[in-house]
C-alpha positions in Angstrom: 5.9 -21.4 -11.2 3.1 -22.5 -9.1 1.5 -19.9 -7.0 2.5 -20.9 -3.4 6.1 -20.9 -5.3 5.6 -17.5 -6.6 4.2 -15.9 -2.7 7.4 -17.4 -1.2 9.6 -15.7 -4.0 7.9 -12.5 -3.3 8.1 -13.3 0.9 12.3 -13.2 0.2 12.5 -10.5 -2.1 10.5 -7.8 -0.5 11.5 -9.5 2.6 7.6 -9.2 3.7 8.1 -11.8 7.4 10.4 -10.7 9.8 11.9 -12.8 12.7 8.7 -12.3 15.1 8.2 -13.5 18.6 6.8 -17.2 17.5 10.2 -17.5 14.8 12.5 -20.3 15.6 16.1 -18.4 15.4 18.3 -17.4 13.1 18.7 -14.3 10.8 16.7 -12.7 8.2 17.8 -14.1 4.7 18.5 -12.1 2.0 16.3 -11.6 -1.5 18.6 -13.6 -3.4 18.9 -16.4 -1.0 17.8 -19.6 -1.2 14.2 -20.6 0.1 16.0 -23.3 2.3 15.7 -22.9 5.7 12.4 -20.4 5.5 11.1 -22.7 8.1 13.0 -20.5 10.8 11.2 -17.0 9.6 7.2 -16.1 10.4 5.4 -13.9 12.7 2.3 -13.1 13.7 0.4 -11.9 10.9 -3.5 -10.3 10.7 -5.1 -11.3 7.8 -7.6 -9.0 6.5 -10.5 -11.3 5.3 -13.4 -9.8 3.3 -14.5 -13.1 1.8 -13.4 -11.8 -1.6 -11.2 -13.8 -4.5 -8.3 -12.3 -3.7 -8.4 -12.3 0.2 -9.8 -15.7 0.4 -6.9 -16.8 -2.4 -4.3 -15.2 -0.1 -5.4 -17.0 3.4 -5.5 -20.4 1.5 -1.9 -19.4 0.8 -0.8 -18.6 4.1 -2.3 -21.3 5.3 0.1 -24.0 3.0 2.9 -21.7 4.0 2.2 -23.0 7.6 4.1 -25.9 6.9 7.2 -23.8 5.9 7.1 -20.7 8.0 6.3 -20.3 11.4 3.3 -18.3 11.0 0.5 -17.3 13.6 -2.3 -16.3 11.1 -5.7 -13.8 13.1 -8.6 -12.8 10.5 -10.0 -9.6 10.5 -13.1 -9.1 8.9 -15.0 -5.9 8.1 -19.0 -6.1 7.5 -20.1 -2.4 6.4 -23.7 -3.9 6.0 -23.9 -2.0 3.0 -25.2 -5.0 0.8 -27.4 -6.7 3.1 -27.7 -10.1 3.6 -24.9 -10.4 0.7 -22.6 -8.9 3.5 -23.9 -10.9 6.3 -23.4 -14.1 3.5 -20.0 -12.5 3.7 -19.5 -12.6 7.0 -20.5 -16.2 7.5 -17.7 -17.4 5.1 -14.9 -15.8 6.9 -16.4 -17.3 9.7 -16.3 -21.1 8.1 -12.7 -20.7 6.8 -11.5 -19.2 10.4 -13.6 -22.3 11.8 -12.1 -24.6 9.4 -8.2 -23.7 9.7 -8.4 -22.7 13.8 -7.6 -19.1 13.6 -8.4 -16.7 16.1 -11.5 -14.8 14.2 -12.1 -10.8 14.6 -14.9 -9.0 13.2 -15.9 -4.9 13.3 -19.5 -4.6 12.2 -20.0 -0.8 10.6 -23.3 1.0 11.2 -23.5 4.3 8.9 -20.1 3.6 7.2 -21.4 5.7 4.2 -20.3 4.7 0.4 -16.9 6.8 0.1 -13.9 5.1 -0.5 -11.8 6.8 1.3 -14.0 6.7 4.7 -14.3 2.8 3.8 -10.4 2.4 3.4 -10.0 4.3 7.0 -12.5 1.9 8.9 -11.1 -0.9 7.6 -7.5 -0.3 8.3 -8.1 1.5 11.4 -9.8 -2.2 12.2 -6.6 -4.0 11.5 -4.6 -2.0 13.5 -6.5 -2.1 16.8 -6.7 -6.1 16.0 -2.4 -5.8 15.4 -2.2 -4.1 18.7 -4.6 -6.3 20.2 -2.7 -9.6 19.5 0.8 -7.8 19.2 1.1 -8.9 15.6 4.3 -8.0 13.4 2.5 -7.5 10.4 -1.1 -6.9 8.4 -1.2 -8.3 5.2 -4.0 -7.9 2.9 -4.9 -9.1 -0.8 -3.8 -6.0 -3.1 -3.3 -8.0 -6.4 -1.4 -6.9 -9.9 -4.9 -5.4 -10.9 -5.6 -3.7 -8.4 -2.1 -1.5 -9.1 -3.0 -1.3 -12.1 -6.2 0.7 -11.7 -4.6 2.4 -8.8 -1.8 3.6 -11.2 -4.1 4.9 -14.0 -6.6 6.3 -11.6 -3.5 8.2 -10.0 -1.8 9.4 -13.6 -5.8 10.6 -14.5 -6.0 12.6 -11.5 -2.5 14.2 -11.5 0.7 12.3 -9.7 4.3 12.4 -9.9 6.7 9.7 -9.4 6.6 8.8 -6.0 1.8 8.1 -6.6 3.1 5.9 -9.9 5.0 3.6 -6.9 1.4 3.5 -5.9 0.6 0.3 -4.1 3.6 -1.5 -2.4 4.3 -5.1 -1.4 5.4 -3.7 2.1 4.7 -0.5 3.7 5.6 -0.2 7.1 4.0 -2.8 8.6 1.0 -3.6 5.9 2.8 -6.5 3.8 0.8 -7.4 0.3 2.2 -10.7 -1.0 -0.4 -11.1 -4.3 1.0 -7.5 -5.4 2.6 -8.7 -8.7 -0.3 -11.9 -9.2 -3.0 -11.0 -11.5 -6.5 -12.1 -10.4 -6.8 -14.7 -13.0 -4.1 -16.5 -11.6 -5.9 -16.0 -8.3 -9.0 -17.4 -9.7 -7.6 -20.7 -11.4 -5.8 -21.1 -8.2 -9.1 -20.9 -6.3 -11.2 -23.2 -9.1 -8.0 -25.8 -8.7 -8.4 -26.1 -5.0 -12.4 -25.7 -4.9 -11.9 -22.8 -2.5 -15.7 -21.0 -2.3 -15.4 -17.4 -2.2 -18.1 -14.3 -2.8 -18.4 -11.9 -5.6 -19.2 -7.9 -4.3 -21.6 -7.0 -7.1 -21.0 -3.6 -6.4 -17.4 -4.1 -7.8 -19.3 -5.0 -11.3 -20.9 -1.4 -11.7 -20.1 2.3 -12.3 -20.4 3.8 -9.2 -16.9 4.5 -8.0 -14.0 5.8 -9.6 -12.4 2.7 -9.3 -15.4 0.7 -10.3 -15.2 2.8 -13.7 -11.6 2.5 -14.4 -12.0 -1.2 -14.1 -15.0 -1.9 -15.6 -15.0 0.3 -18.5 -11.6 2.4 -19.4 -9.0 -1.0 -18.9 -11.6 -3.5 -21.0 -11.6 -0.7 -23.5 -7.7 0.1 -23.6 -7.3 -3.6 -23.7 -9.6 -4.2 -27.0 -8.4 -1.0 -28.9 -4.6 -0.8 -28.3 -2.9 -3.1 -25.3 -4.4 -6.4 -24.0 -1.8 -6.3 -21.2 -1.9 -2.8 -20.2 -2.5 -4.5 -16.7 0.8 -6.2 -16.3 2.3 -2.9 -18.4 1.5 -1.2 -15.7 2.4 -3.0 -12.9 5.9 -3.1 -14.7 5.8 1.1 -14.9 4.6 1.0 -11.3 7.8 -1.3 -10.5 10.2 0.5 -12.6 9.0 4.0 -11.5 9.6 2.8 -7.1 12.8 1.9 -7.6 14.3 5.8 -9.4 11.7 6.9 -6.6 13.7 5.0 -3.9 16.9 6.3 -5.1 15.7 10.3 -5.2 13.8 9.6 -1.9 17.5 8.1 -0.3 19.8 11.0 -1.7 17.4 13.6 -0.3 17.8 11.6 2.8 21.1 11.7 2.8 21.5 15.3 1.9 19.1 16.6 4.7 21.2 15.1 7.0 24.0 17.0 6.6 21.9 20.4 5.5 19.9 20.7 9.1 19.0 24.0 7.8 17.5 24.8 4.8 19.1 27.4 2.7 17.4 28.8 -0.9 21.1 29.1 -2.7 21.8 25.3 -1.4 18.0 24.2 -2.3 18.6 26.0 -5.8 21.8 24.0 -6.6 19.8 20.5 -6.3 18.8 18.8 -9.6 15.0 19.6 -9.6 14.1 15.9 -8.6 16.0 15.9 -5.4 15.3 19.3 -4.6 11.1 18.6 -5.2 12.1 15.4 -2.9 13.4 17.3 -0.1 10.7 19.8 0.6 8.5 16.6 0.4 10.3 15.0 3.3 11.3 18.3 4.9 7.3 19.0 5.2 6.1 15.4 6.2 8.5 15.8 9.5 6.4 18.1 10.3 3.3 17.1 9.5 3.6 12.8 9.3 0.0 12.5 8.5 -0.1 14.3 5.4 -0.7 11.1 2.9 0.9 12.6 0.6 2.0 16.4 -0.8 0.6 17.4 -4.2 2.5 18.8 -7.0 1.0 22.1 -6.9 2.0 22.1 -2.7 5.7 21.9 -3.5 5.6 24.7 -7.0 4.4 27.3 -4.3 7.5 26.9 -2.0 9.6 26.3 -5.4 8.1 30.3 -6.2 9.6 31.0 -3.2 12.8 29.8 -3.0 13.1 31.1 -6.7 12.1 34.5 -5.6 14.8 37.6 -5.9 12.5 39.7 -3.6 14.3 40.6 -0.4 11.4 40.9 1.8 9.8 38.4 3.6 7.9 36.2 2.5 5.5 33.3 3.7 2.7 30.9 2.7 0.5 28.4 4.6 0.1 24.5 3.3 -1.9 22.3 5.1 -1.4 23.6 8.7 2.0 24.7 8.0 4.1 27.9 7.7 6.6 28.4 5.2 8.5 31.2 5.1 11.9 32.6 3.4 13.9 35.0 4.9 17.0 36.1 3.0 18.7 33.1 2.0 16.4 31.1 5.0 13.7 28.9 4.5 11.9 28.1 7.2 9.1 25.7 7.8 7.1 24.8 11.0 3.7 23.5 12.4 0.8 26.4 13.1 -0.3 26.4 16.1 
């Protein structure tokens, strides 16, 4: 299966374009319907840029899909100036290939954006979603490839992670869609060499520096010579296979709170430890939605709790919230 081929399978499966403003009628097909008639779906989609293999790879995509799908494609691009005139080289490229195809063409220049990943990641996306609101987009789509879940996976199992951090990367969540999810990058790359796309290489992603950096660069090369030369696609198939028993826990505990409105210890107790675990994780992202997510040890404190035989009261805080237990009560809200 060709590439382009392989983007539309994953479009219907994951169901990644939605009927937007600019579709031509119709309802949304199902994952196991035919690719006929996915002329009528699109949207208006934000394309984050960086001039990259896999970001480049996946506008040259979107742009052939034009001819299927009623897309409306807007490229964002983010120069941090870290690398200097590599980034402004950058920059210049997603200028040429916004040039080239006609699409509207959105850039943030970063002064001070320091080196941490995490500050980097929340400039970037905050970026895309001013740009979303800006041009009333339905959806952001960036170029998360099968390697990149990968490291995400093992970086997420070496620093500690149940079940739902395995899911890790997904190919939609809420509105940031990730078509390339289950294409490794050297598919990307013969894709680019067959087309003679031009694209730009971030030395710093060669080096050591970053946690990321080190897991691809030196612990994958070495698990593949010394015991699996596919770990990558093993575990993007772990990843796969552990989001789907996630998604069912995540729905039961769904369904459960809503018919338990209030929390009891006895009826918490009775749970199979996966749903109960589940439960307190939803129960305490109601009340705090920005919490990214809540760490094993997080939940084992309120697990002490509701395991407790002591009568008295008793109450912790996590992460600006109160939880408390009275008799067979648990209760859990915001500080203020």
């Amino acid at each position: 299966m060709n590439l382009v081929k392989k983007i539309q399978e994953n479009i219907f499966r994951y169901e990644l374009f939605r009927r937007g403003a600019s579709a031509k009628g119709g309802s949304q097909p199902k994952a196991d319907q035919p690719l006929a008639g996915a002329e009528k779906y699109g949207g208006k989609i934000v394309v984050g840029v960086s001039g990259g293999p896999d970001s480049v790879c996946l506008l040259h995509v979107l742009h052939e899909l034009q001819k299927k799908y009623d897309l409306e494609l807007i490229i964002a691009h983010v120069n941090y100036g870290l690398r200097g005139k590599d980034s402004e080289k950058d920059e210049q490229l997603v200028k040429k290939l916004a040039d080239k195809y006609s699409f509207p063409f959105e850039i943030l220049k970063v002064e001070k954006a320091g080196k941490s990943e995490d500050r980097l990641r929340a400039i970037r996306y905050d970026f895309f979603e001013k740009v979303s609101r800006k041009y009333k987009a339905d959806a952001i789509t960036v170029g998360h490839n099968l390697n990149d879940q990968a490291e995400t996976v093992l970086m997420r199992i070496i620093r500690g992670t149940g079940l739902r951090g395995i899911g890790a990367i997904k190919f939609r969540n809420q509105n940031i869609i990730r078509p390339l999810l289950n294409v490794p990058r050297k598919e990307i790359l013969a894709y680019l060499r067959k087309n003679k796309i031009a694209y730009r290489i971030d030395k710093t992603n060669l080096g050591t520096d970053f946690t990321r950096n080190k897991i691809r660069n030196l612990l994958i090369p070495d698990i593949e010579k010394s015991f699996n030369p596919n770990i990558q696609e093993s575990l993007y198939k772990f990843s796969e296979s552990a989001t789907a028993d996630y998604d069912f826990i995540a729905w039961y505990a769904r369904e459960w709170l809503s018919t338990n409105k209030n929390l009891k210890a006895s009826a918490l107790n009775s749970l199979h430890p996966s749903i109960r675990r589940e439960v307190l994780r939803q129960t305490i992202e109601k009340h705090n939605p920005s919490l990214r997510e809540i760490e094993s040890a997080h939940i084992e404190e309120i697990l002490k709790i509701l395991k407790s035989n002591k009568n008295k009261r008793q109450q912790i805080t996590l992460k600006g919230l109160k939880i408390g237990r009275i008799g067979d009560k648990l209760t859990i809200s915001r500080i203020m």
